[in-house]
C-alpha positions as CSV (number, residue, x, y, z in Angstrom):
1,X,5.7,8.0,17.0
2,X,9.1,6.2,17.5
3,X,9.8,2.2,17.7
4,X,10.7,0.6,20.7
5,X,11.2,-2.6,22.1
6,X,12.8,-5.6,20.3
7,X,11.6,-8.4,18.2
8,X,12.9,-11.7,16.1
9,X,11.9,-11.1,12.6
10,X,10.9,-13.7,10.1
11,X,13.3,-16.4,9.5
12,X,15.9,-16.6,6.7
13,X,13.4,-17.6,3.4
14,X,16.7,-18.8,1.6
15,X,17.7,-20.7,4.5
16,X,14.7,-22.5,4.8
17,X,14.0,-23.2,0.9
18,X,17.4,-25.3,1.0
19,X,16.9,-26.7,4.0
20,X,13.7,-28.2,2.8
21,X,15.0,-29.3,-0.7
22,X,17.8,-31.3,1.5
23,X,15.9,-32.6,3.7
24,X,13.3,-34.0,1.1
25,X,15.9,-35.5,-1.0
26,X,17.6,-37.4,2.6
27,X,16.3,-40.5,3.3
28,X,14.9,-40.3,6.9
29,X,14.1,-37.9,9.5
30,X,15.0,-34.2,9.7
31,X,13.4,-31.6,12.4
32,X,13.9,-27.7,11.0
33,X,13.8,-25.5,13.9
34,X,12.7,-22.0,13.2
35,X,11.6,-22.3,10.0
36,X,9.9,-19.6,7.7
37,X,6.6,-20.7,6.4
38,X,5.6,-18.2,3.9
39,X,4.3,-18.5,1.1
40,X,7.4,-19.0,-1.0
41,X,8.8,-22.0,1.3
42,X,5.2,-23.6,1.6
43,X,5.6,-23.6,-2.5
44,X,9.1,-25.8,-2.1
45,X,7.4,-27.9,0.3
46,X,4.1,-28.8,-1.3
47,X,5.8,-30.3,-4.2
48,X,8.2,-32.2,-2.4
49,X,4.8,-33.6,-0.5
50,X,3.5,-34.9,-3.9
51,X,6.2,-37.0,-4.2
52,X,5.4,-38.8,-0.8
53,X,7.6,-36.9,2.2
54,X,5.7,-36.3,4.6
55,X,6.0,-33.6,7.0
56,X,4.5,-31.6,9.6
57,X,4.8,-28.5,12.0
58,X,4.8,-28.4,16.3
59,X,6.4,-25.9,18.3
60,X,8.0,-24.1,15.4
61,X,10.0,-27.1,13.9
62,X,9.1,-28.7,10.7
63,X,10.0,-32.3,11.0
64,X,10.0,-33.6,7.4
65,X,10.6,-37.6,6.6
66,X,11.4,-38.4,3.4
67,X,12.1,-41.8,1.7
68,X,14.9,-40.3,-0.3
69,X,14.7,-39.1,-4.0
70,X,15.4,-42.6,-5.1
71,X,11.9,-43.4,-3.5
72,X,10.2,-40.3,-5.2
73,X,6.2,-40.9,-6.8
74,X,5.3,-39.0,-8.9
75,X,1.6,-38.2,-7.7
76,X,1.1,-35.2,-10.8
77,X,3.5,-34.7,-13.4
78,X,2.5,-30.6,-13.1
79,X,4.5,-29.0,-10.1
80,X,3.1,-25.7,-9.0
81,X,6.0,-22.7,-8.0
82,X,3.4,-19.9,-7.7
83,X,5.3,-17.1,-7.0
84,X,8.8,-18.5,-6.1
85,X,12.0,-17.9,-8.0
86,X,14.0,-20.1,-5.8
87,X,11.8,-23.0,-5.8
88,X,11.9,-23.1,-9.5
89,X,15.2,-22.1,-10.1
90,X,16.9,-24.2,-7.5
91,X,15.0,-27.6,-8.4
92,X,15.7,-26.9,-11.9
93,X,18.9,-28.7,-10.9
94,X,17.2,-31.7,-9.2
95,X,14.0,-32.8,-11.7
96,X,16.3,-33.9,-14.8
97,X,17.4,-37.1,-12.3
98,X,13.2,-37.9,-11.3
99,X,12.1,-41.3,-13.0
100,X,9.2,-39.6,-15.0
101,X,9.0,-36.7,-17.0
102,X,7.2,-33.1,-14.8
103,X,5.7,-29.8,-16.3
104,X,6.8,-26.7,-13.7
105,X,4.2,-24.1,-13.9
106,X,4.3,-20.9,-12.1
107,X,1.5,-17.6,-11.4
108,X,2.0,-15.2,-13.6
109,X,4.4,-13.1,-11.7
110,X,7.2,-16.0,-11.9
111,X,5.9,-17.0,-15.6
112,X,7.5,-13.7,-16.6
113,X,11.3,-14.2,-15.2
114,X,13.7,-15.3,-17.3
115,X,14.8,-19.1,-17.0
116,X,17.0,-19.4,-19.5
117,X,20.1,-18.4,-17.5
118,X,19.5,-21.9,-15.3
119,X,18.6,-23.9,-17.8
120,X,21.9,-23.5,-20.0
121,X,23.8,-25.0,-17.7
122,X,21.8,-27.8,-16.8
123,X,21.3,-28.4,-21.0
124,X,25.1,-28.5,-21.3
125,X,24.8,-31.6,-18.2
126,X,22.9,-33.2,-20.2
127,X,19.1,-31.9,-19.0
128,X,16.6,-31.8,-21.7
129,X,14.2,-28.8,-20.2
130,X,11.6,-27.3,-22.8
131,X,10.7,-23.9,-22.0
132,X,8.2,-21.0,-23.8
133,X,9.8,-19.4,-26.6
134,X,10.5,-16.3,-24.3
135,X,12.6,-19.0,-22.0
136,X,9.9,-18.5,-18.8
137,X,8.0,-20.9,-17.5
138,X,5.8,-23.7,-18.1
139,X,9.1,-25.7,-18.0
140,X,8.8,-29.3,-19.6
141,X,11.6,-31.7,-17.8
142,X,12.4,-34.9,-18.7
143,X,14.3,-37.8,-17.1
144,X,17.9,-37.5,-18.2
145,X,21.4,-38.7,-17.6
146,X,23.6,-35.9,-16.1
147,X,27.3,-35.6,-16.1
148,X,29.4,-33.0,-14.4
149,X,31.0,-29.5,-16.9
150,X,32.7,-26.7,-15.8
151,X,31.0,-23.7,-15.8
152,X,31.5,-20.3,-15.4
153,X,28.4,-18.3,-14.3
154,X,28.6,-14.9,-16.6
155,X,26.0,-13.6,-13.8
156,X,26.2,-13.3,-9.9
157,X,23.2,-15.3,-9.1
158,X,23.0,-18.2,-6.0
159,X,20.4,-19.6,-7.6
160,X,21.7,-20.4,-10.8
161,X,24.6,-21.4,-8.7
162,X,22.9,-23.4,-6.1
163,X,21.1,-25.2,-9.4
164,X,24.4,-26.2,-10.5
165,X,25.6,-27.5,-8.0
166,X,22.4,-29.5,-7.1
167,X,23.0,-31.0,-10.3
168,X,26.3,-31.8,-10.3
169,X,26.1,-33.5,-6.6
170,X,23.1,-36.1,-8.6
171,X,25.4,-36.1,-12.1
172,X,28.3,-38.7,-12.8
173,X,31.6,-36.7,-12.9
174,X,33.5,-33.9,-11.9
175,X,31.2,-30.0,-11.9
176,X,33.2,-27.0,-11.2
177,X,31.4,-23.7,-10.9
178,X,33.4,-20.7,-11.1
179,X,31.5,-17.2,-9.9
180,X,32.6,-13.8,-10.5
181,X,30.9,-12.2,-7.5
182,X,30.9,-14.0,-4.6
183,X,26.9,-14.9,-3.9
184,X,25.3,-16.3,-0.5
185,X,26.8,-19.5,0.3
186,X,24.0,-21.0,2.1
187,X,23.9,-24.2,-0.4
188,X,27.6,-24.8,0.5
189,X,27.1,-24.8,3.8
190,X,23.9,-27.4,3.7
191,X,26.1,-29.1,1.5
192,X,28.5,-29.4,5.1
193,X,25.9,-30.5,7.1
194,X,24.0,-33.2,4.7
195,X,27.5,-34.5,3.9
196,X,27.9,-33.4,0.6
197,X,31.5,-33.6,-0.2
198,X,32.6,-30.7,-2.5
199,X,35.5,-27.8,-2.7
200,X,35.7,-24.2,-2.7
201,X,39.0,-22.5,-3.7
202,X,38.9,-18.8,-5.2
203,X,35.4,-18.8,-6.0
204,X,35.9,-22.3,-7.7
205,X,33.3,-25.0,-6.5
206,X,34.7,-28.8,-7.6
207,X,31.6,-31.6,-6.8
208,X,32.6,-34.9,-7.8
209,X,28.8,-37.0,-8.6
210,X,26.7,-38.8,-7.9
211,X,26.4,-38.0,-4.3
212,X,23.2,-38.2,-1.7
213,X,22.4,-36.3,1.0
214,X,22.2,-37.6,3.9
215,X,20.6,-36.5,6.9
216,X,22.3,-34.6,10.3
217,X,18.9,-34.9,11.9
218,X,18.4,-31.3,12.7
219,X,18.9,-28.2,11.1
220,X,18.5,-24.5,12.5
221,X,17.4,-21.5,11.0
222,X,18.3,-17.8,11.6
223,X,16.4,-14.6,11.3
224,X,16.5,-13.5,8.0
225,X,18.7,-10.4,7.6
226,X,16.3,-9.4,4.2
227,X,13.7,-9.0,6.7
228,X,15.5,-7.3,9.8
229,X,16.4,-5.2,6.9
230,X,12.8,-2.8,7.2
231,X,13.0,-2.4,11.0
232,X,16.8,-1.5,10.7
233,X,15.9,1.7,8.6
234,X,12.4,2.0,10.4
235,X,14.5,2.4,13.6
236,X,17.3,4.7,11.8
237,X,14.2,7.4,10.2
238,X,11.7,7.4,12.8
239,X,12.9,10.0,15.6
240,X,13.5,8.5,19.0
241,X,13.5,5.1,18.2
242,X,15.7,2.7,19.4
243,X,15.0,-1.4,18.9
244,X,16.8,-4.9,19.3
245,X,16.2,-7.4,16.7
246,X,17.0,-11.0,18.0
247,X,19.1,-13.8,16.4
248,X,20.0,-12.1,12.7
249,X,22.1,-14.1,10.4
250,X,25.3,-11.8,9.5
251,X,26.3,-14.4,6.9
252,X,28.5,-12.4,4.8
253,X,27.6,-12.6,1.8
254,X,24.3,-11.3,3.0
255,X,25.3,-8.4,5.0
256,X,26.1,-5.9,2.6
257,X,23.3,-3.5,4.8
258,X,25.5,-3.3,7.5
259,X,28.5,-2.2,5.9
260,X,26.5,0.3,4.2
261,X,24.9,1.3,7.0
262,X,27.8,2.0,8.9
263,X,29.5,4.0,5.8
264,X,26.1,5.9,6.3
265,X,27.1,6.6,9.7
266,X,23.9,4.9,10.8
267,X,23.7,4.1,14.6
268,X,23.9,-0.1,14.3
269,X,25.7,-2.5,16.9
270,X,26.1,-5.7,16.4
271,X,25.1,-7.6,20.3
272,X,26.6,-11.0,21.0
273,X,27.9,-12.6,17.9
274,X,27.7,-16.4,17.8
275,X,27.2,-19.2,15.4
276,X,23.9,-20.5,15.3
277,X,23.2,-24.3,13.6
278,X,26.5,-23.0,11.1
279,X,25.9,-19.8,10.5
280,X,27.0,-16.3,12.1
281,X,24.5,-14.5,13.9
282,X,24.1,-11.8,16.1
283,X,21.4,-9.3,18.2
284,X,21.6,-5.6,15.9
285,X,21.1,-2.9,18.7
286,X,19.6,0.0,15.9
287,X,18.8,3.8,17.3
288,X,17.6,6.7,15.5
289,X,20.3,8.6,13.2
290,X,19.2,12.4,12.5
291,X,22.4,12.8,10.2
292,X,22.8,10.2,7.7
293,X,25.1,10.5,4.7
294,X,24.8,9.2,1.4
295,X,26.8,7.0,-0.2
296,X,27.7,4.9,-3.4
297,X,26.2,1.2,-3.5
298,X,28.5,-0.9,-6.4
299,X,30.2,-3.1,-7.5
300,X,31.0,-6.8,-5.3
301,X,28.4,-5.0,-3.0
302,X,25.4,-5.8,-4.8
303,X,24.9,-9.4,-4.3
304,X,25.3,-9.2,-0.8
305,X,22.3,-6.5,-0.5
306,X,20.6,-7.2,-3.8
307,X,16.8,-7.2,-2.1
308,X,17.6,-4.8,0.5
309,X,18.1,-2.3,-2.3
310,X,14.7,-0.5,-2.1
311,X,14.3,-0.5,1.3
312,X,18.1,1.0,1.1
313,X,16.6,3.7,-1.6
314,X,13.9,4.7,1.1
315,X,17.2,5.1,4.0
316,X,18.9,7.1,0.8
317,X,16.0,9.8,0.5
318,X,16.7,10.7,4.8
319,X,20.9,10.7,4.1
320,X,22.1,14.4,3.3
321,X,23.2,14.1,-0.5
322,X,23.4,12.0,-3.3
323,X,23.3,8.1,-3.2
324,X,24.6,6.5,-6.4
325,X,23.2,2.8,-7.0
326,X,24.3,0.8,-9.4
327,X,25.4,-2.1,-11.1
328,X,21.9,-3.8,-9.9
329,X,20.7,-4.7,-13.1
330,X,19.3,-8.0,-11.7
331,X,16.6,-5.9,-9.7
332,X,14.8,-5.7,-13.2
333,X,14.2,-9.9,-13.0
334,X,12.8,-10.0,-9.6
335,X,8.8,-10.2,-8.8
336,X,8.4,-6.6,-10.1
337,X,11.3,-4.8,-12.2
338,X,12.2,-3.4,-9.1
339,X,14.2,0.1,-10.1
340,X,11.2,1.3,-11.9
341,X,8.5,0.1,-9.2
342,X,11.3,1.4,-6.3
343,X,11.2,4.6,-8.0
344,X,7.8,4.9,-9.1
345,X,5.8,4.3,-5.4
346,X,8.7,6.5,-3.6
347,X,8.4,9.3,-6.3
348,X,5.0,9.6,-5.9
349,X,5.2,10.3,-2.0
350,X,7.9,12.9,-2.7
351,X,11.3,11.4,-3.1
352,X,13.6,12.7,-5.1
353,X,15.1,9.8,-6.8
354,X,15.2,8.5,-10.2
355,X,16.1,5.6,-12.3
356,X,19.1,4.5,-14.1
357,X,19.7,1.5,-16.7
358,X,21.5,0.0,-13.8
359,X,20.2,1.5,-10.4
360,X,19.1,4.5,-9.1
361,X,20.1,8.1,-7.7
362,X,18.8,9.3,-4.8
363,X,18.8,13.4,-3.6
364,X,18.4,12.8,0.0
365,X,17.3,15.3,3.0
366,X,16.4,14.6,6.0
367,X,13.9,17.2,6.5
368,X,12.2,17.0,3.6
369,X,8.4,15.7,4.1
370,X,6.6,13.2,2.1
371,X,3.8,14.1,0.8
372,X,0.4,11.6,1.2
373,X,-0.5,9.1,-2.1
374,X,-2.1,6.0,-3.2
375,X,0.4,3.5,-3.7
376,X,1.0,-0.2,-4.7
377,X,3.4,-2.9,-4.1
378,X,2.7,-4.1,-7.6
379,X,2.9,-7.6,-5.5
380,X,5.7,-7.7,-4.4
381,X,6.7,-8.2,-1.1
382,X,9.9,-6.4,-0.4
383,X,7.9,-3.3,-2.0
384,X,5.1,-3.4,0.1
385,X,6.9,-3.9,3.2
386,X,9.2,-0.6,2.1
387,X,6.0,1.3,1.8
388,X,4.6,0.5,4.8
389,X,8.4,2.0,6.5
390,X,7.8,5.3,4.7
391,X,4.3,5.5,6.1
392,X,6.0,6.0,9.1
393,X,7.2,9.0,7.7
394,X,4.4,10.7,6.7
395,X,1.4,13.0,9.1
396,X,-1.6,10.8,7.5
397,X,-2.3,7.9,6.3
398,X,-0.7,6.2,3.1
399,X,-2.4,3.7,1.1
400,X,-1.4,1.0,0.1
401,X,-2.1,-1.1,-2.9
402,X,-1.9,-5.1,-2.6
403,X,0.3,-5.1,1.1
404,X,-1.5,-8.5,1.2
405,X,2.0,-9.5,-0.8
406,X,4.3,-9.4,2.4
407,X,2.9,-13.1,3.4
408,X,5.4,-14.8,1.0
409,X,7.8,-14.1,3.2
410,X,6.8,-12.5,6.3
411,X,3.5,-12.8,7.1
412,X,3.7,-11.5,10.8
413,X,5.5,-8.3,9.5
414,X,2.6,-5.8,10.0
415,X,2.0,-7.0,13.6
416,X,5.7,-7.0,14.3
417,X,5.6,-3.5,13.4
418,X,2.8,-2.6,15.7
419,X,4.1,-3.8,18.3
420,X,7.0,-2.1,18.5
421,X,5.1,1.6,17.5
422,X,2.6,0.5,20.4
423,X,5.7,0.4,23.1
């Protein structure tokens, strides 16, 4: 059974998390076009509608009016993340300026990542966040008076860096943010179109505070290159495949896939590249590669494909030879510990792979078959949806274990899939 045909995949989830935090905190009117609503934007959003914007969804654009955070109520002071990292991590940096103190709860997947990393920074601004003794969530934040710091992130992480710099565009002073891994600039580039003055220079951001967004009116989001990610290596296992996936954001410091893919010697094109509402974008023409090779996935890499990274593990097991990931220590943090689950699930249908303190190494053949197994996404999404790709793989059926997982960020991803096995 190969894949044909071509699709748009979900839209970019990190994309559409800032573009709702900006919007809310702009007084006015702003219409998202494209927007993902999974379950992890829906969580950015809800909150954001308990403090009065309002906002609504026609023809796949969210139009969101907001009286401006200036004008926030404060209808409960408990704020519900569920299972979202960036939601809580990201307004982190904007709940310390709010008029009344909030408790920031999470489910019990997101109760278990570490918070402390964010809330160091913001503490040293002059936030006064309470958190559990094992610095998780419930997060206790109270009203404060921020002022700008330099600050030198000692991990590659957007979010703490997009926390920081949320902060230091509502703090008095100069914040300068210096990262030692370039991360996804998508808060830099929001901060362009909702007028946020600020500078990058050699991986130094300088904000000078208090500033407010303010509105462009319109925002666009691409597809989201974490999700075009699965039908990529679908298309480059399956035999005889050959797709199109429509309007994928290249950003990059997102597309680490492609370059690894290409060292791979993975048959990708990139179709018509263009900007679309800031970012670069482009169709990715993707066709069946018998002879893969493996590679070594390191260093500066990693941040630019750090949740592509078991999906990448699957592609590793078809490559002839060993793949060497590493340096992805930040896999262990994410909804699952992600080496051990990666390994686990694709051990179990006959990979050859095993976990490092740091990554993984993968003894690929393309011939090899999987074997059938009862597996589980342990939750998470980017598992589940790698699963359901090896099923492809395999004579029978696979099962698997809470695939109900993939709706926090792309809900329509089982259908999309169908479709294209069905042409």
């Amino acid at each position: 059974m190969s894949l044909k045909g071509s699709l748009t995949v979900a839209s970019d989830k990190s994309i559409t998390h800032r573009a709702i935090i900006f919007s809310s905190l702009s007084k006015g009117t702003t219409q998202i076009y494209n927007p993902l609503l999974g379950e992890d934007c829906l969580s950015t959003l809800e909150i954001f509608k308990s403090f009065g914007v309002k906002s609504h969804i026609e023809n796949n654009c969210l139009t969101i009016t907001s009286p401006g955070i200036d004008s926030f109520e404060i209808e409960s002071p408990v704020l519900d993340a569920k299972n979202s990292g960036t939601t809580a991590r990201l307004l982190m940096g904007v709940f310390p300026y709010l008029k009344k103190p909030v408790t920031l709860i999470g489910d019990d997947s997101l109760s278990r990542r570490p918070m402390r990393r964010v809330v160091t920074p913001l503490s040293q601004m002059g936030a006064r966040i309470e958190l559990k003794e094992e610095a998780t969530l419930p997060a206790h934040i109270f009203p404060s008076h921020l002022s700008g710091i330099s600050y030198v992130l000692p991990v590659a992480s957007a979010q703490v860096k997009s926390a920081v710099m949320l902060a230091g565009m509502l703090a008095k002073g100069r914040t300068t943010i210096s990262e030692p891994i370039p991360t996804r600039d998508h808060t830099e580039k929001m901060f362009e179109d909702f007028k946020i003055h600020y500078q990058k220079l050699n991986r130094v951001i300088t904000i000078e505070g208090p500033q407010m967004p303010q509105t462009p009116g319109e925002v666009f989001v691409p597809g989201d290159i974490s999700s075009a990610a699965f039908f990529i290596v679908a298309a480059l296992i399956v035999p005889g495949s050959e797709i199109i996936i429509n309007n994928v954001g290249i950003n990059e410091t997102r597309s680490g896939i492609i370059d690894v893919i290409q060292s791979m010697g993975g048959n990708l094109t990139l179709l018509n590249p263009r900007y679309f509402g800031g970012e670069p974008v482009a169709d990715l023409k993707v066709e069946y590669t018998p002879r893969l090779t493996a590679t070594v996935i390191e260093g500066e890499l990693i941040p630019r494909l750090i949740d592509e990274i078991p999906i990448l593990a699957l592609l590793a097991t078809r490559a002839v030879g060993t793949t060497v990931i590493k340096d992805a220590e930040e896999l262990k943090v994410k909804e699952t510990n992600r080496i051990d689950v990666t390994v686990q699930q694709l051990s179990s249908i006959g990979a050859k792979i095993k976990a490092t303190e740091d990554g993984m190494i993968i003894e690929g053949n393309p011939m090899e078959d999987f074997c059938e197994a009862k597996v589980s996404s342990h939750k998470d999404h980017r598992i589940a949806m790698m699963l359901c790709v090896a099923s492809l793989l395999l004579e029978k059926p696979l099962v698997i274990e809470d695939v109900e997982s993939m709706n926090i960020s792309y809900p329509d991803f089982l259908q999309h899939l169908q479709a294209l096995s069905e042409n």
